[in-house]
Biopython code that builds the backbone (N, CA, C, O; Angstrom):
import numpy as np
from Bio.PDB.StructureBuilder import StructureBuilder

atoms = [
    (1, "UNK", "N", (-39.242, -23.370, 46.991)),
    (1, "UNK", "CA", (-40.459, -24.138, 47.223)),
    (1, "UNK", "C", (-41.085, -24.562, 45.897)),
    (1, "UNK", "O", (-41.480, -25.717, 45.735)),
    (2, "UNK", "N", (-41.172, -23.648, 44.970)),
    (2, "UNK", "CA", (-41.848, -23.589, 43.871)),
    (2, "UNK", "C", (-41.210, -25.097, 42.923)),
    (2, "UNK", "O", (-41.880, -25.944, 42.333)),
    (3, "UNK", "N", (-39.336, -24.979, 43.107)),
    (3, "UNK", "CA", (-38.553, -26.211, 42.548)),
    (3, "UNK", "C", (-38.614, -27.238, 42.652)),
    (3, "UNK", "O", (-38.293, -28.070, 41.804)),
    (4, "UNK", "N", (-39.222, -27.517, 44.172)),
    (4, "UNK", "CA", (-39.231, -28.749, 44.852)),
    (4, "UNK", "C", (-40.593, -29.533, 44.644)),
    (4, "UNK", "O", (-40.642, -30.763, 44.599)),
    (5, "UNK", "N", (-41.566, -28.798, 44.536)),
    (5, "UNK", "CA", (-43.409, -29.003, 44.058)),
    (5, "UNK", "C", (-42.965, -29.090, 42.808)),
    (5, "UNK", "O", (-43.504, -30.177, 42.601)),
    (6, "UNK", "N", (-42.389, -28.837, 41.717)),
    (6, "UNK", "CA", (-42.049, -28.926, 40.326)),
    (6, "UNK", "C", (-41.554, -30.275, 40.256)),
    (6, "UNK", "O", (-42.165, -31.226, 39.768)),
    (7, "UNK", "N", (-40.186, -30.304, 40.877)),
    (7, "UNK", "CA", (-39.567, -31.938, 41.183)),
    (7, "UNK", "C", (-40.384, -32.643, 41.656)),
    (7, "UNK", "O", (-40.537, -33.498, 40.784)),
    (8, "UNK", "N", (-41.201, -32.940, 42.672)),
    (8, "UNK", "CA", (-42.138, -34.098, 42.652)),
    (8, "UNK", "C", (-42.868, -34.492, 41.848)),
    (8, "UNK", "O", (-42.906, -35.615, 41.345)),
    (9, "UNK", "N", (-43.800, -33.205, 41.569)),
    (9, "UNK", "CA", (-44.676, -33.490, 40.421)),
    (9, "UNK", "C", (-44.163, -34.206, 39.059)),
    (9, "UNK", "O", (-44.722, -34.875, 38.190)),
    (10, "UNK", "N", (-43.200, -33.877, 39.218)),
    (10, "UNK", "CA", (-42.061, -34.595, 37.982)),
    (10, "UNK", "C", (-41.919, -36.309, 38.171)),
    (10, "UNK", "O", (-42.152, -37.214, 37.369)),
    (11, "UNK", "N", (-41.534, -36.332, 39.290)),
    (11, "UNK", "CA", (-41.280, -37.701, 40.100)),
    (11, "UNK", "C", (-42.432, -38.905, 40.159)),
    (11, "UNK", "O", (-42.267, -40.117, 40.296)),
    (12, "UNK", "N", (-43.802, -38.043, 39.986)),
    (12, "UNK", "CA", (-44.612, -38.937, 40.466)),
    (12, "UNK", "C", (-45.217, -39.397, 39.943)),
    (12, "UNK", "O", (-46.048, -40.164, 40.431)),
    (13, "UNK", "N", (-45.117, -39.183, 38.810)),
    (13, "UNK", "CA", (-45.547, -40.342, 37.695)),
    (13, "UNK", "C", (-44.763, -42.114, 37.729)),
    (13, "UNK", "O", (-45.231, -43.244, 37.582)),
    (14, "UNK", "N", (-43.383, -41.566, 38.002)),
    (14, "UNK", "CA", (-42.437, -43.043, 37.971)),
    (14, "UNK", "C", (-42.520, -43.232, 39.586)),
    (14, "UNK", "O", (-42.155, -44.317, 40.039)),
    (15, "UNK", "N", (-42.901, -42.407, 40.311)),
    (15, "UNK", "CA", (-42.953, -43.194, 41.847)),
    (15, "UNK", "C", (-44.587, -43.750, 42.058)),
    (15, "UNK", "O", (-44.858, -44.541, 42.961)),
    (16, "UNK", "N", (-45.348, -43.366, 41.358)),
    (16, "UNK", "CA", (-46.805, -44.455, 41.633)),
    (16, "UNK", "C", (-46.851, -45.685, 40.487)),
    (16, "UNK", "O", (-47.896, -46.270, 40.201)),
    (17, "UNK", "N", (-45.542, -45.982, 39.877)),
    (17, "UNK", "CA", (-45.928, -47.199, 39.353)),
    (17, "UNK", "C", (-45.096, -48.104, 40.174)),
    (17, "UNK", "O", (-44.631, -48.966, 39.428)),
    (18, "UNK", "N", (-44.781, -48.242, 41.177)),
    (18, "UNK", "CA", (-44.316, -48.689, 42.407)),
    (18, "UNK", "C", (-45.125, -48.927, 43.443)),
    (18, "UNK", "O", (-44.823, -49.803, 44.253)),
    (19, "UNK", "N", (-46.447, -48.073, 43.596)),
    (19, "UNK", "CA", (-47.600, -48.601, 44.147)),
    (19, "UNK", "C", (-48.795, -50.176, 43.691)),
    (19, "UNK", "O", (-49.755, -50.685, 44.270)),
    (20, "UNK", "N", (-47.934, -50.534, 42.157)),
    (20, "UNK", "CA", (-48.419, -51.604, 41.897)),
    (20, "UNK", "C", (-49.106, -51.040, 40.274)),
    (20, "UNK", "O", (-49.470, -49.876, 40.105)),
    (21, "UNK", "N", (-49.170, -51.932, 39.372)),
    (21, "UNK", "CA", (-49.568, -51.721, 37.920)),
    (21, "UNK", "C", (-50.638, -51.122, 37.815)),
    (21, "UNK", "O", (-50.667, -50.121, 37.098)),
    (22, "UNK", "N", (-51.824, -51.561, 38.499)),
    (22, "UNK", "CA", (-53.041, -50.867, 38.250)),
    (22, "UNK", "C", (-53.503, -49.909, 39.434)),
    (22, "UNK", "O", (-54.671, -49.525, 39.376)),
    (23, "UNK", "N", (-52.688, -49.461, 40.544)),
    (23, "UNK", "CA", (-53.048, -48.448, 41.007)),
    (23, "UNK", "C", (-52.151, -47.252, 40.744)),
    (23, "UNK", "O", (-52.407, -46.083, 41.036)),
    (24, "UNK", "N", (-51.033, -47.732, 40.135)),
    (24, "UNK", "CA", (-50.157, -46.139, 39.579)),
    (24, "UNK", "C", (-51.005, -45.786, 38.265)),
    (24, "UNK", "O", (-51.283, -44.609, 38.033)),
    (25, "UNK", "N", (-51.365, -46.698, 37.507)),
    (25, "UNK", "CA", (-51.939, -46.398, 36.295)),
    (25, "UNK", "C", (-53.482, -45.776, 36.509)),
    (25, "UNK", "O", (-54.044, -45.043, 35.695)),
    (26, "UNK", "N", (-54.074, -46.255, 37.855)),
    (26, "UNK", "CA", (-55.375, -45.417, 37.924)),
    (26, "UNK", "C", (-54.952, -44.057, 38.738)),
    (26, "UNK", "O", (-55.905, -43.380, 39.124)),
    (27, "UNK", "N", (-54.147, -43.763, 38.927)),
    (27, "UNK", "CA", (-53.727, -42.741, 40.034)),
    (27, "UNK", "C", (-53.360, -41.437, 38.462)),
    (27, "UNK", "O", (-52.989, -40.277, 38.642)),
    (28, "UNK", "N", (-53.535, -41.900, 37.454)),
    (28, "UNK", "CA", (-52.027, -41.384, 36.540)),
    (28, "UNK", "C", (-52.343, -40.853, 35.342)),
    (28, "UNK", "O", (-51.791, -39.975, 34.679)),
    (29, "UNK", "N", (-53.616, -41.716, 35.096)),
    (29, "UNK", "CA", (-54.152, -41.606, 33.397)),
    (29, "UNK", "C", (-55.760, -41.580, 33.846)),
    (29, "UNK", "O", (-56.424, -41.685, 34.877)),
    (30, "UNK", "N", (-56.038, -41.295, 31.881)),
    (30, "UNK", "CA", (-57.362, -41.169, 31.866)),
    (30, "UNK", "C", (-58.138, -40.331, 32.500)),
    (30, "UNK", "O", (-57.472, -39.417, 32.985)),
    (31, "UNK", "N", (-59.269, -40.244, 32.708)),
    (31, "UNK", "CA", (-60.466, -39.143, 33.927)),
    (31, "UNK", "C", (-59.842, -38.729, 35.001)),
    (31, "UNK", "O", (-59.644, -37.581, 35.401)),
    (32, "UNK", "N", (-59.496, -39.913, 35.513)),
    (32, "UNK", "CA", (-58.802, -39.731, 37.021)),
    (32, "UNK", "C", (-57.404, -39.095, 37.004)),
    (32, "UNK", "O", (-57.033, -38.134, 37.678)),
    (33, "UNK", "N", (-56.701, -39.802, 36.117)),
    (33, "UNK", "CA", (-55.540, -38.554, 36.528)),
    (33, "UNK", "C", (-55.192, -37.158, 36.067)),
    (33, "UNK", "O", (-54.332, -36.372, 36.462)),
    (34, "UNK", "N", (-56.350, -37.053, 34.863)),
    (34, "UNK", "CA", (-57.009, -35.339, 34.841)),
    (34, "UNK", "C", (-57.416, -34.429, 35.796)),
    (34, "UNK", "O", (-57.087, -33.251, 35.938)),
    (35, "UNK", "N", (-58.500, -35.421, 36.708)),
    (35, "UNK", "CA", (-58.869, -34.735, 37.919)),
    (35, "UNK", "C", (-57.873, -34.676, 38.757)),
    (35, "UNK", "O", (-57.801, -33.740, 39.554)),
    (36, "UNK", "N", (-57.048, -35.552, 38.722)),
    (36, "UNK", "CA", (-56.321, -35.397, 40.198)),
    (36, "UNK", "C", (-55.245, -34.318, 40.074)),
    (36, "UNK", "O", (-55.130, -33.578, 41.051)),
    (37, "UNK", "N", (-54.504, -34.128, 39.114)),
    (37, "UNK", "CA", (-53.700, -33.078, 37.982)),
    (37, "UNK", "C", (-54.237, -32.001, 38.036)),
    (37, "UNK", "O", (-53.601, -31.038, 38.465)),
    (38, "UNK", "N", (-55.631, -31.862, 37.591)),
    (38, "UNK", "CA", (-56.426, -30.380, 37.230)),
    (38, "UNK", "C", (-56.500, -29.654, 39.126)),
    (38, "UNK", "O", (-56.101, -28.535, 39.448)),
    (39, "UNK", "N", (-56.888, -30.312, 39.720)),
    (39, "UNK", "CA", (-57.248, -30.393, 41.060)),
    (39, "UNK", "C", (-56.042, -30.444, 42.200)),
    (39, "UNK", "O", (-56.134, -30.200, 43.403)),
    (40, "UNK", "N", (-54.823, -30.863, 41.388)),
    (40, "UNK", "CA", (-53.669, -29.965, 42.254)),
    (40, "UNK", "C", (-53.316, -29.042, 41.931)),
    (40, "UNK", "O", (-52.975, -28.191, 42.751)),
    (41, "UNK", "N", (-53.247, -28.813, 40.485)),
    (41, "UNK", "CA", (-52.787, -27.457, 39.697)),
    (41, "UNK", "C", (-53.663, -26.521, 40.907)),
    (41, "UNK", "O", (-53.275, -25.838, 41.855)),
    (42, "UNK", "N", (-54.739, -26.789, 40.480)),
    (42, "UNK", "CA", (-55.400, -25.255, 40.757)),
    (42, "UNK", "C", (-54.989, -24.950, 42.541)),
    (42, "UNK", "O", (-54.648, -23.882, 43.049)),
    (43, "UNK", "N", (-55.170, -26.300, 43.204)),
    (43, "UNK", "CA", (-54.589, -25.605, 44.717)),
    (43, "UNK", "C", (-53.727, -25.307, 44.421)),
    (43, "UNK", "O", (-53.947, -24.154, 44.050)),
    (44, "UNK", "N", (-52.402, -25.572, 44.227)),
    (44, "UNK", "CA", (-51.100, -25.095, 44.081)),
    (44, "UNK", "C", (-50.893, -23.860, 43.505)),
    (44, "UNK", "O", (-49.715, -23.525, 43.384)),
    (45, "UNK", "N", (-51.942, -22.922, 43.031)),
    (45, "UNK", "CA", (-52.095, -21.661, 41.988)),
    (45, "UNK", "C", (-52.364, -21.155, 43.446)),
    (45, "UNK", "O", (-51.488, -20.406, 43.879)),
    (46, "UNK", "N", (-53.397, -21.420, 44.269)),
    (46, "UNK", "CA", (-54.126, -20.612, 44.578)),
    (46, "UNK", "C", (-52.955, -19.459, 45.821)),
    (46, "UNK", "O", (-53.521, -18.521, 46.383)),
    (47, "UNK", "N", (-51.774, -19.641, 46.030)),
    (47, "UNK", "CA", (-50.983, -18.202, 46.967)),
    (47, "UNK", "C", (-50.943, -17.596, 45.513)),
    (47, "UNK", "O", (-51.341, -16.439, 45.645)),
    (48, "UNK", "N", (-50.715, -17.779, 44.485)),
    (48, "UNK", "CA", (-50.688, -17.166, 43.318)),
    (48, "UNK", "C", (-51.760, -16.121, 42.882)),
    (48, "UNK", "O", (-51.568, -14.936, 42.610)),
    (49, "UNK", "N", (-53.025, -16.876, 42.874)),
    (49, "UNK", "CA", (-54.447, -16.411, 42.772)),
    (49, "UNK", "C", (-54.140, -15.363, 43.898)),
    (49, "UNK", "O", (-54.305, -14.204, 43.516)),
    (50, "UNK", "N", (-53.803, -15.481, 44.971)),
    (50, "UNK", "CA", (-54.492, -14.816, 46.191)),
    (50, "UNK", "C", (-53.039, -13.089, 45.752)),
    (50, "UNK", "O", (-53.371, -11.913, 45.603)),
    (51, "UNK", "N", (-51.938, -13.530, 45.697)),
    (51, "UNK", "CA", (-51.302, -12.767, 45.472)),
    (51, "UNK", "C", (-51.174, -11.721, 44.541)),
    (51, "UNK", "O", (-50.536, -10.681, 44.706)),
    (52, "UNK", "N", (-52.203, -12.263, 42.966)),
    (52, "UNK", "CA", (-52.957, -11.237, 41.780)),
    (52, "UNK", "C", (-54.053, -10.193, 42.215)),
    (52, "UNK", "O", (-54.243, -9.183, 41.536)),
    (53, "UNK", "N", (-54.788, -10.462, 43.387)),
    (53, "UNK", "CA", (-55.632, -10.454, 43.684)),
    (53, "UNK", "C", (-55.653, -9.361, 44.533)),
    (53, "UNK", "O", (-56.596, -8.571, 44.584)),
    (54, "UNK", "N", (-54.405, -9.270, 45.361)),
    (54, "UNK", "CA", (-53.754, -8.341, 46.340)),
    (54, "UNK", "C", (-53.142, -7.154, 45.712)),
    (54, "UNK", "O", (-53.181, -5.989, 46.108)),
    (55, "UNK", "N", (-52.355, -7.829, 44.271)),
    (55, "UNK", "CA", (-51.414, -6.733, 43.773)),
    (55, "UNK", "C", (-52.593, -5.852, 42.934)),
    (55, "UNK", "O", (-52.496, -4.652, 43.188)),
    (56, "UNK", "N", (-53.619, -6.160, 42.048)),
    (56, "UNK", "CA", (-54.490, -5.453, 41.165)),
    (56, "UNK", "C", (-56.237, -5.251, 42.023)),
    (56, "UNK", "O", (-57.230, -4.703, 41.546)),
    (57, "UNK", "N", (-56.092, -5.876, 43.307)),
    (57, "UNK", "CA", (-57.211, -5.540, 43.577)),
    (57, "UNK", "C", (-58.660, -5.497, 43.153)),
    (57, "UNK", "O", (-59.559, -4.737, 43.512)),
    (58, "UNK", "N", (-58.662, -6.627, 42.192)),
    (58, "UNK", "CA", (-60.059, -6.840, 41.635)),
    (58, "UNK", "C", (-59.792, -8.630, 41.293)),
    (58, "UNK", "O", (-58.722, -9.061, 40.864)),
    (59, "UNK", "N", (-60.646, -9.240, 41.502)),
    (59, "UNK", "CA", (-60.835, -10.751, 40.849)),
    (59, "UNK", "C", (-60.639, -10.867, 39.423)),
    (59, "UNK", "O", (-60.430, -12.040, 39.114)),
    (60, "UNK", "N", (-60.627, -9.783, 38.089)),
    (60, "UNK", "CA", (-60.553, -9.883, 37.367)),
    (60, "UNK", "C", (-58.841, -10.642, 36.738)),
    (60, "UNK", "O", (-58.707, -11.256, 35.680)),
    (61, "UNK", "N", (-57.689, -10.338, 37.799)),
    (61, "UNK", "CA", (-56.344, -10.740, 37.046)),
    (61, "UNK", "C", (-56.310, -12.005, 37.472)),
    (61, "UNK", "O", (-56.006, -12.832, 36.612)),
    (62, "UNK", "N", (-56.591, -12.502, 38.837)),
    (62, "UNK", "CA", (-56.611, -13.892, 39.148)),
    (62, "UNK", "C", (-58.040, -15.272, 38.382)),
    (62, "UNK", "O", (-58.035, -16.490, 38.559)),
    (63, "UNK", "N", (-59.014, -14.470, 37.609)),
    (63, "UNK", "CA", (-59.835, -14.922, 36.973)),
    (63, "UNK", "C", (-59.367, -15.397, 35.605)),
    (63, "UNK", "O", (-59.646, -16.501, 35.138)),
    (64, "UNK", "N", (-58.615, -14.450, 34.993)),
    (64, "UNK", "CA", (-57.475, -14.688, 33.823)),
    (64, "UNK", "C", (-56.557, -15.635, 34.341)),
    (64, "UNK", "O", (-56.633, -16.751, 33.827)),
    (65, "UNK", "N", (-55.564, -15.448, 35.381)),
    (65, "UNK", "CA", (-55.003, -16.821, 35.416)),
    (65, "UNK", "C", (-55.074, -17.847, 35.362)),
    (65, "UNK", "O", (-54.278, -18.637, 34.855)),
    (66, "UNK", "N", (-56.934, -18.220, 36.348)),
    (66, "UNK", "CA", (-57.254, -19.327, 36.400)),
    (66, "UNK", "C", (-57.456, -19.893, 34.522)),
    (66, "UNK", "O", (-57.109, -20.992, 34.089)),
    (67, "UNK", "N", (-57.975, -18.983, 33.871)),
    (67, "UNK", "CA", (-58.713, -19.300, 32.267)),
    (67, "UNK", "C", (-57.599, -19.989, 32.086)),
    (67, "UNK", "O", (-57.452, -21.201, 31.924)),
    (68, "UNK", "N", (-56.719, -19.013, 32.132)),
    (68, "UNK", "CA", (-55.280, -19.385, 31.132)),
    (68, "UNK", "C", (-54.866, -20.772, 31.272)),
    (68, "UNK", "O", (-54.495, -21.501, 30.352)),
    (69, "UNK", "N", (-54.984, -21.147, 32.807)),
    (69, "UNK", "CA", (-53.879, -23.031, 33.458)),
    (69, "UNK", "C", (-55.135, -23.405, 32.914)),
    (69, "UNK", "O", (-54.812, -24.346, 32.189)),
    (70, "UNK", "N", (-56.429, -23.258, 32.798)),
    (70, "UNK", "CA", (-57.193, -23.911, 31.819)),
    (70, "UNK", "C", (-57.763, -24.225, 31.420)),
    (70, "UNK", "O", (-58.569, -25.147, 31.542)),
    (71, "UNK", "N", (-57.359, -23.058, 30.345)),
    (71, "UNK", "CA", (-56.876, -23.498, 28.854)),
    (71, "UNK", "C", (-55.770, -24.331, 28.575)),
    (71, "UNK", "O", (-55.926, -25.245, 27.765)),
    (72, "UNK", "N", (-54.495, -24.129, 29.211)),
    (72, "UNK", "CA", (-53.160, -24.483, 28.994)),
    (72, "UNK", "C", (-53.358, -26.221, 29.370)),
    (72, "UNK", "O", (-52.927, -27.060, 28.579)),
    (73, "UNK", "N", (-54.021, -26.604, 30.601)),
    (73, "UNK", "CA", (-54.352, -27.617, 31.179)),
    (73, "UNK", "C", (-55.142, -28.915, 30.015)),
    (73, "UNK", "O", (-54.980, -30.091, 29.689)),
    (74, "UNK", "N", (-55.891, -27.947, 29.770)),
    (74, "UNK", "CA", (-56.929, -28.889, 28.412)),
    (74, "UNK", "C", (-55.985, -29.288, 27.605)),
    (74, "UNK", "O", (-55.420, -30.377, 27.504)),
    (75, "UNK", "N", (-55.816, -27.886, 26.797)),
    (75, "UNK", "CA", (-54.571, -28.406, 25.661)),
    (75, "UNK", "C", (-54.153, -29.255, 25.929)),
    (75, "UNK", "O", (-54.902, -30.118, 25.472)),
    (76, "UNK", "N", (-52.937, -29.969, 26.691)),
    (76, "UNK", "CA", (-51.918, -30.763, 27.337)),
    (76, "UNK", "C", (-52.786, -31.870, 27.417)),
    (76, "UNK", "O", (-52.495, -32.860, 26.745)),
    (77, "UNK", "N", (-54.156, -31.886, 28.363)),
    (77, "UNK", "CA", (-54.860, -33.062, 28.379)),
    (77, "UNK", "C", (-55.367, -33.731, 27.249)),
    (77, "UNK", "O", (-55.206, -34.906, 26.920)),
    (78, "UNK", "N", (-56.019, -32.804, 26.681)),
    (78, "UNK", "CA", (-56.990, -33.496, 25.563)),
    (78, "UNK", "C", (-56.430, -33.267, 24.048)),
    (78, "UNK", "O", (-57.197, -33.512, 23.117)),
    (79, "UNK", "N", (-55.368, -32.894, 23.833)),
    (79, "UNK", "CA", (-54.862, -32.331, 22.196)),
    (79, "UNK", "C", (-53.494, -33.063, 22.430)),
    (79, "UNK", "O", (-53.100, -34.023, 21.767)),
    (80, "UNK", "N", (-52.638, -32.297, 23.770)),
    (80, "UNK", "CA", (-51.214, -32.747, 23.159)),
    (80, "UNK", "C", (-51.022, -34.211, 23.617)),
    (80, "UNK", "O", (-50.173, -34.899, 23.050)),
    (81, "UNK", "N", (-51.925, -34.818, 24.820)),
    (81, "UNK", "CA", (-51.604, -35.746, 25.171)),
    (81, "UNK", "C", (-52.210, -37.200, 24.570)),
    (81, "UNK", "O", (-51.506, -38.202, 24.443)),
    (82, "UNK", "N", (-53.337, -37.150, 24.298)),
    (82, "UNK", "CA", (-53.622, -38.096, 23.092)),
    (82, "UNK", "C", (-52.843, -38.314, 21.491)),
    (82, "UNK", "O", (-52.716, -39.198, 20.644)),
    (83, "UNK", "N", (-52.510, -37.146, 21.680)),
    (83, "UNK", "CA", (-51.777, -36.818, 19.976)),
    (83, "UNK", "C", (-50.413, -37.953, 20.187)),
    (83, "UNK", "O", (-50.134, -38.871, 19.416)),
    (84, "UNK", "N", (-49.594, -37.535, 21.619)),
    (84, "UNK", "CA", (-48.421, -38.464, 21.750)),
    (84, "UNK", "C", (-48.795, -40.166, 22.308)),
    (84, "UNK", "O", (-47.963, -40.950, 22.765)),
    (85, "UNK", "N", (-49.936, -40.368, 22.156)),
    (85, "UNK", "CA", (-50.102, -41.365, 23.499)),
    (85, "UNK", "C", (-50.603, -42.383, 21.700)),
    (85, "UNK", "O", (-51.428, -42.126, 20.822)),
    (86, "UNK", "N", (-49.862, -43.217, 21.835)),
    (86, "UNK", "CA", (-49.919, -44.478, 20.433)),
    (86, "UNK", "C", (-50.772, -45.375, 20.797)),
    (86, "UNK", "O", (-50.250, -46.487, 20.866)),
    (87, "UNK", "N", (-51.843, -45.353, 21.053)),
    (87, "UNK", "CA", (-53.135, -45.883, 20.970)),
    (87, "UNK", "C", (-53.469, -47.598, 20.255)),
    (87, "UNK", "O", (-53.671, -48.787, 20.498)),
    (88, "UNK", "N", (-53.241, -45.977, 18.668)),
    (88, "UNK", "CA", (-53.644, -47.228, 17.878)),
    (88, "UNK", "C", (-52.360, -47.252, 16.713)),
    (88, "UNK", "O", (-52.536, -46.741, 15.607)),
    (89, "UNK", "N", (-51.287, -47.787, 17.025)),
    (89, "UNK", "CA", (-50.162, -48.154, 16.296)),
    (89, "UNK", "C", (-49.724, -48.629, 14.816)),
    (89, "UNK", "O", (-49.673, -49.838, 14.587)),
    (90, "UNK", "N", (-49.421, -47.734, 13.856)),
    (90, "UNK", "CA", (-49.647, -48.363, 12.337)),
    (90, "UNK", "C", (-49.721, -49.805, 12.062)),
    (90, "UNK", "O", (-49.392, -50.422, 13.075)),
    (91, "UNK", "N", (-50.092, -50.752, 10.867)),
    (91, "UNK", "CA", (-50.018, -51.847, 10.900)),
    (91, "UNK", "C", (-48.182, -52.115, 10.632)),
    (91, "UNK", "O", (-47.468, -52.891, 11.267)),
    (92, "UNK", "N", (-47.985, -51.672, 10.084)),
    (92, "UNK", "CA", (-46.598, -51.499, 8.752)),
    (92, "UNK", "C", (-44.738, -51.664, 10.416)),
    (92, "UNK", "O", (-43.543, -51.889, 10.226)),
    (93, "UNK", "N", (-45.608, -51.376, 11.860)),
    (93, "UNK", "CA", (-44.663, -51.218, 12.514)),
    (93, "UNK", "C", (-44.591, -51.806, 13.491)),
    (93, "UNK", "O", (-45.566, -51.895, 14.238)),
    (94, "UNK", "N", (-43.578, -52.297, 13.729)),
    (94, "UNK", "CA", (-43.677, -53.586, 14.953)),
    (94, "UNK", "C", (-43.876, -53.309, 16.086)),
    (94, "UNK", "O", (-43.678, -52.136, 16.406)),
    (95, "UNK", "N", (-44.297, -54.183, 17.023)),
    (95, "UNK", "CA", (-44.960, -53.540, 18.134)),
    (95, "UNK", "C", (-43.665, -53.948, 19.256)),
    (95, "UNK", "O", (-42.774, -54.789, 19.137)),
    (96, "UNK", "N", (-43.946, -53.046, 20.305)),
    (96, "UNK", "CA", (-42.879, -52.805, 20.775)),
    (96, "UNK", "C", (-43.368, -53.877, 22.142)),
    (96, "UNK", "O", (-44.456, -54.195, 22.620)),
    (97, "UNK", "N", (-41.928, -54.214, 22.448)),
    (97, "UNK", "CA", (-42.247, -55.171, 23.770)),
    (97, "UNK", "C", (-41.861, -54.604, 25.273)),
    (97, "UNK", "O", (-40.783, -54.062, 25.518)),
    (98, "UNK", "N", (-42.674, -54.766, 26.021)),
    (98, "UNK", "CA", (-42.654, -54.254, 27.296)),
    (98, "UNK", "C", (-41.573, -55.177, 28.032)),
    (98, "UNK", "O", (-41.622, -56.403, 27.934)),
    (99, "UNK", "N", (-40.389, -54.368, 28.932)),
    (99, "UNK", "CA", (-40.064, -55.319, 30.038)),
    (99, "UNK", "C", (-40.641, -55.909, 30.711)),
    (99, "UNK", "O", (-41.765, -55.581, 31.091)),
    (100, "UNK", "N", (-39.897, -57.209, 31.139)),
    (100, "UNK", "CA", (-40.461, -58.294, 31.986)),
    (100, "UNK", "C", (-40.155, -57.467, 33.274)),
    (100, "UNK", "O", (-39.725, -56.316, 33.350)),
    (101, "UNK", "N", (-40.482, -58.330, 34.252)),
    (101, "UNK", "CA", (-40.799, -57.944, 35.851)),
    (101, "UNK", "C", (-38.956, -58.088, 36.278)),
    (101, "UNK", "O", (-38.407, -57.344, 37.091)),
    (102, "UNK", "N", (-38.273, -59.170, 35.540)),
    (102, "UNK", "CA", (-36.778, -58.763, 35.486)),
    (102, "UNK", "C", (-35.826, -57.874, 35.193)),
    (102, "UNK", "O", (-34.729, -57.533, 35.636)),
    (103, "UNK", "N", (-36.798, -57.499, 34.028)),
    (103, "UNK", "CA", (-35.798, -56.108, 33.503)),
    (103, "UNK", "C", (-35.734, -55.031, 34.520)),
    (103, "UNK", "O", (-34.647, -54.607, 34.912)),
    (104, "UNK", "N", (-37.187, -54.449, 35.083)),
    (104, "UNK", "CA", (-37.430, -53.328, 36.160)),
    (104, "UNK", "C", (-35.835, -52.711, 36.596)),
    (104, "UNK", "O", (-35.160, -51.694, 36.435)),
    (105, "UNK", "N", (-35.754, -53.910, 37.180)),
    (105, "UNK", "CA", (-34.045, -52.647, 37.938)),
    (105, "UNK", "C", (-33.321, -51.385, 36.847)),
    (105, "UNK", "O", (-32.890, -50.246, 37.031)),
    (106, "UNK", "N", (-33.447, -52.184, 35.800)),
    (106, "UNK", "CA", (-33.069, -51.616, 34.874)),
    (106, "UNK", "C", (-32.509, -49.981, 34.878)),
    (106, "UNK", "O", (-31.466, -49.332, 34.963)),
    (107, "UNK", "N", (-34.397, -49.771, 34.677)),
    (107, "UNK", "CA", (-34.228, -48.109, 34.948)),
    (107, "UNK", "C", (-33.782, -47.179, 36.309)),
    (107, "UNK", "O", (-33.763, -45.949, 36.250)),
    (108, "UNK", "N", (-33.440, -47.904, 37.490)),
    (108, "UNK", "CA", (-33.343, -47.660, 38.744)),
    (108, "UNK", "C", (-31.564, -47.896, 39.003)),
    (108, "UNK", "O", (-31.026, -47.720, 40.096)),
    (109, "UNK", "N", (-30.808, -48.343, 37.690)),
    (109, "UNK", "CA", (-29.305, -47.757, 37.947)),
    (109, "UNK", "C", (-29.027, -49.295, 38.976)),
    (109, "UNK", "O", (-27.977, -49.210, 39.613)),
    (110, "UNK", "N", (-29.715, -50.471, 39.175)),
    (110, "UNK", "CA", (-29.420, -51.328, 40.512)),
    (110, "UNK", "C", (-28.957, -52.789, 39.558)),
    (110, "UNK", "O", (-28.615, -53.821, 40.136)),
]
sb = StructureBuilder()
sb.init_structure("model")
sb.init_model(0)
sb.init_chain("A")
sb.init_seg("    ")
for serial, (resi, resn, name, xyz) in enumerate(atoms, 1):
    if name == "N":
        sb.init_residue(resn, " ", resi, " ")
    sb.init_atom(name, np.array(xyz, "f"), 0.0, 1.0, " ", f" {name:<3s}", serial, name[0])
structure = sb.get_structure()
């Protein structure tokens, strides 16, 4: 179960830009796709939460878990993911060109 929620979540970044340019991209990035990210993580924790909770018998180990996804969550959002995300692109380097609406198949092997 755990593989298959891993594999989508994987998936669904390249399957909502198929919902159209600006609703995969609002579904995906920025505020919104923090919240929507932060806000599945944590349901998806929670047989986890409930199962810390059972084994140590105090809110204190499932309170640490939650800190930890985030902490771990932020990082990723606000440090590692701006750090990779090229914004603002040196002058000195050419800018890279996006496929046309022809190329698309491209990545889909068709």
């Amino acid at each position: 179960m755990t593989a298959a929620v891993g594999g989508i979540m994987g998936l669904l970044p390249h399957l909502l830009h198929h919902v159209g340019l600006l609703g995969g991209a609002v579904l995906v990035t920025g505020a919104t796709g923090n919240v929507v990210f932060a806000v599945l993580g944590i349901v998806l924790s929670l047989p986890l939460l409930r199962r810390l909770y059972r084994r140590f018998g105090t809110w204190k180990a499932p309170a640490l878990a939650l800190a930890v996804f985030t902490l771990m969550f932020s990082l990723s959002a606000f440090v590692i993911g701006p750090a990779i995300n090229n914004d603002n692109p040196s002058p000195d380097r050419p800018p890279v060109q996006t496929p046309g609406p022809d190329d698309h198949e491209g990545h889909h092997g068709g």
